[in-house]
VEXLONU-67199 format. One line per field, with one value per residue: residue number from 1; residue in one letter; chain; y negated, z, x of N, C-alpha, C in turn. Coordinates in steps of 0.001 Angstrom, whole numbers, plus 500000, padded with zeros to 6 digits. Layout:
residues N
nr (NUM; ...)
rest (A; ...)
kette (A; ...)
n_py (Y; ...)
n_pz (Z; ...)
n_px (X; ...)
ca_py (Y; ...)
ca_pz (Z; ...)
ca_px (X; ...)
c_py (Y; ...)
c_pz (Z; ...)
c_px (X; ...)
end
This chain:
residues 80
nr (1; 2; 3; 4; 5; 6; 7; 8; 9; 10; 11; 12; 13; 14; 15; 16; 17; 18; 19; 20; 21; 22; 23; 24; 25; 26; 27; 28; 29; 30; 31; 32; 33; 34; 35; 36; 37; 38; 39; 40; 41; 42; 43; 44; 45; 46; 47; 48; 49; 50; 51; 52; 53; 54; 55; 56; 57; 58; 59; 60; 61; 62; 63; 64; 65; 66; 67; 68; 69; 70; 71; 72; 73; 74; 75; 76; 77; 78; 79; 80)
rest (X; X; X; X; X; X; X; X; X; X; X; X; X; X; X; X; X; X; X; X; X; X; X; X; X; X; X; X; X; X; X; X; X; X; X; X; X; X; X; X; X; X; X; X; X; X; X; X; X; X; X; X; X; X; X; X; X; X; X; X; X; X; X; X; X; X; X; X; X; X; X; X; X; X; X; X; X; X; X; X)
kette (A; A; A; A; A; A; A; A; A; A; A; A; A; A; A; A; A; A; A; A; A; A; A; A; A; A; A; A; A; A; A; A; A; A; A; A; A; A; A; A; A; A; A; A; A; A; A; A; A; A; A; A; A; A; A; A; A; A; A; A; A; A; A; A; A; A; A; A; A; A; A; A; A; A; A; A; A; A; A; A)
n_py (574637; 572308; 568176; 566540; 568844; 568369; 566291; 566970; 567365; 570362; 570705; 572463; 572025; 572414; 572806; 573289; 573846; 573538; 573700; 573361; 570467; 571016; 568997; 566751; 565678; 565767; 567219; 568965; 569115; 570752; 571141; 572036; 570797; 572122; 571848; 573318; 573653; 574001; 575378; 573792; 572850; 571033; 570058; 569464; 566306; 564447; 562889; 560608; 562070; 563572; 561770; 560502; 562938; 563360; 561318; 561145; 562621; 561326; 559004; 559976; 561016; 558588; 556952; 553603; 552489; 551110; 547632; 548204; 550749; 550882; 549127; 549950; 552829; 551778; 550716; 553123; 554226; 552608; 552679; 555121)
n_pz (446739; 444701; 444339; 443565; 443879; 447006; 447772; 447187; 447005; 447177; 446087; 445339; 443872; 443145; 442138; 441800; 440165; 441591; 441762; 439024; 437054; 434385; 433251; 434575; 434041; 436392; 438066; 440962; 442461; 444062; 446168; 446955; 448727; 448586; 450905; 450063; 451259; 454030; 454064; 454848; 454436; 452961; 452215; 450018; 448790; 447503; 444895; 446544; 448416; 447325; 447522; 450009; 451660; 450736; 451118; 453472; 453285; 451154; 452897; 454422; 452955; 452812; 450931; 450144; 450694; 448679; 449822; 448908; 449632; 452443; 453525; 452691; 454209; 457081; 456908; 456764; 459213; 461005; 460777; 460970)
n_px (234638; 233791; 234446; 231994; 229981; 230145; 229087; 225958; 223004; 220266; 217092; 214183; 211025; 207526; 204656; 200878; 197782; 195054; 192426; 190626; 188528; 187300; 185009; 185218; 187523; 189102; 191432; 192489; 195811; 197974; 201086; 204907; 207628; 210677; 214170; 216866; 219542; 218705; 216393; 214025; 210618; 208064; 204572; 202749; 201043; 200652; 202854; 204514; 205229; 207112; 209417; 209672; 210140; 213127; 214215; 215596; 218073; 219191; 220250; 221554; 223624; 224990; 223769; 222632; 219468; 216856; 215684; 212465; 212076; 212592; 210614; 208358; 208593; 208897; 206120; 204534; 205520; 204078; 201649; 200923)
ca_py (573743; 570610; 567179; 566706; 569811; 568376; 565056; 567494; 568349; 570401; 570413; 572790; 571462; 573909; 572555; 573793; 572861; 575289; 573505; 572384; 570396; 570263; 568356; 564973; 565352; 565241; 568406; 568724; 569585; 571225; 571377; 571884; 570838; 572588; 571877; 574515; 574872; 574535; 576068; 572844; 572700; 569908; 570475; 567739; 565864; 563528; 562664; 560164; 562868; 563679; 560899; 561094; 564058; 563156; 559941; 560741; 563456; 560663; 558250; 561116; 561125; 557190; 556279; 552618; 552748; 549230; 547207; 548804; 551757; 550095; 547875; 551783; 553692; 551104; 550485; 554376; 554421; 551521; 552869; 556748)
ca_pz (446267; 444014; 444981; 443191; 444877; 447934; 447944; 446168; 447920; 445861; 446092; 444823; 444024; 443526; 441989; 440695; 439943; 442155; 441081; 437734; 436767; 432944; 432245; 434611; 433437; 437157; 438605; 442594; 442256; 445292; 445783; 448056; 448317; 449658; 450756; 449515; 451984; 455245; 453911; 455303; 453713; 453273; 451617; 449280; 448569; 446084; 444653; 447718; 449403; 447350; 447351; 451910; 451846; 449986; 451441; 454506; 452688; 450347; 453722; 455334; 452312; 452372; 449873; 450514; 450454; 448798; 450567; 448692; 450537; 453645; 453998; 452800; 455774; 458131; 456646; 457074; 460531; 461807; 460083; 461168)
ca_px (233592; 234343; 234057; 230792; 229467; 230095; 227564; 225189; 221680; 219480; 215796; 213080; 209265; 206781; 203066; 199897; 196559; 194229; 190565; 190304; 187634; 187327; 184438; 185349; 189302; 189936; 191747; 193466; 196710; 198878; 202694; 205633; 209271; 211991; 215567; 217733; 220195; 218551; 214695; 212850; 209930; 207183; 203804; 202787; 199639; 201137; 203807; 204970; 206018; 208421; 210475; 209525; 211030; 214122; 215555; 216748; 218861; 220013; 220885; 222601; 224888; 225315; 222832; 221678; 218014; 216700; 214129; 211115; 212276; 212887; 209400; 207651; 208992; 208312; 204727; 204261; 205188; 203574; 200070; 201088)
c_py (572454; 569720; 566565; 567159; 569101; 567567; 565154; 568204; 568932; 570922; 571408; 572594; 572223; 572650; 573133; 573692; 574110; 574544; 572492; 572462; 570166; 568935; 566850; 565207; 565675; 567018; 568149; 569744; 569954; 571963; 571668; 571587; 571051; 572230; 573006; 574813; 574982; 574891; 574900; 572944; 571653; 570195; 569013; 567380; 564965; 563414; 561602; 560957; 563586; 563118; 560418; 561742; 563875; 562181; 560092; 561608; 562494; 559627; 559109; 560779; 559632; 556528; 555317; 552736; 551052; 549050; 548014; 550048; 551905; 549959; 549641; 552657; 553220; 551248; 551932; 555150; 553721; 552230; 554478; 557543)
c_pz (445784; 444740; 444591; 444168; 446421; 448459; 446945; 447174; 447043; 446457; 444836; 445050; 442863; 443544; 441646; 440975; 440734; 442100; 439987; 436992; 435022; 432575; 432913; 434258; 435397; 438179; 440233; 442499; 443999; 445414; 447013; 447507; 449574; 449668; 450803; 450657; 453565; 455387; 454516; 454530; 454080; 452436; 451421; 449090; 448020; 446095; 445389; 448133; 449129; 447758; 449136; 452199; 451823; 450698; 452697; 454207; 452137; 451748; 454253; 454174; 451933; 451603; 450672; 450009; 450153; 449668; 450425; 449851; 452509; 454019; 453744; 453480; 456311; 457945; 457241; 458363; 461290; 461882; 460662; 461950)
c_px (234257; 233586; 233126; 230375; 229145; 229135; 226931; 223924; 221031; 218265; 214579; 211654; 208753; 205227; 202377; 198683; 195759; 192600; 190935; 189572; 187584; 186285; 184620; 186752; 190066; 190337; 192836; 194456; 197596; 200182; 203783; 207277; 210285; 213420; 216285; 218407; 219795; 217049; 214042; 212031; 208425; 206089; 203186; 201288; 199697; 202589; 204719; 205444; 206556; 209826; 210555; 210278; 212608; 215335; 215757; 217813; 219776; 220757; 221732; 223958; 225621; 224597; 222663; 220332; 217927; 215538; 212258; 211280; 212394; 211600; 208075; 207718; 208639; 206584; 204452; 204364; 204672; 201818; 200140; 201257)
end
């Protein structure tokens, strides 16, 4: 494995619209995202929980997370 490869997670997401309303525009969409190599999987209800999912993957590999990211976790466990 190259040294790329190595601080490389990869991530499949998985949506689709299962009631859609034509005539108000507004359709409920339902998704999931998986980590590839150890099958976790998280079932979504917006697009937040992709980027939930994601960052402790990216801290594991050193990523600094900025503040937005920071003060958004906290908020989410304080409220959760």
């Amino acid at each position: 494995m190259d040294e790329i490869e190595s601080d490389t997670q990869s991530f499949i997401v998985k949506v689709w619209v299962r009631d859609r309303a034509e005539e108000t525009g507004h359709s409920v969409w339902h998704g999931h995202i998986t980590h590839v190599s150890s099958n976790k999987r998280r079932y979504l209800k917006n697009l937040d929980g992709i980027e939930d999912f994601i960052s402790p993957y990216l801290e594991e590999m050193g990523v600094k997370l900025g503040i937005r990211w920071r003060i958004r976790r906290w908020l989410k466990r304080l409220m959760g």
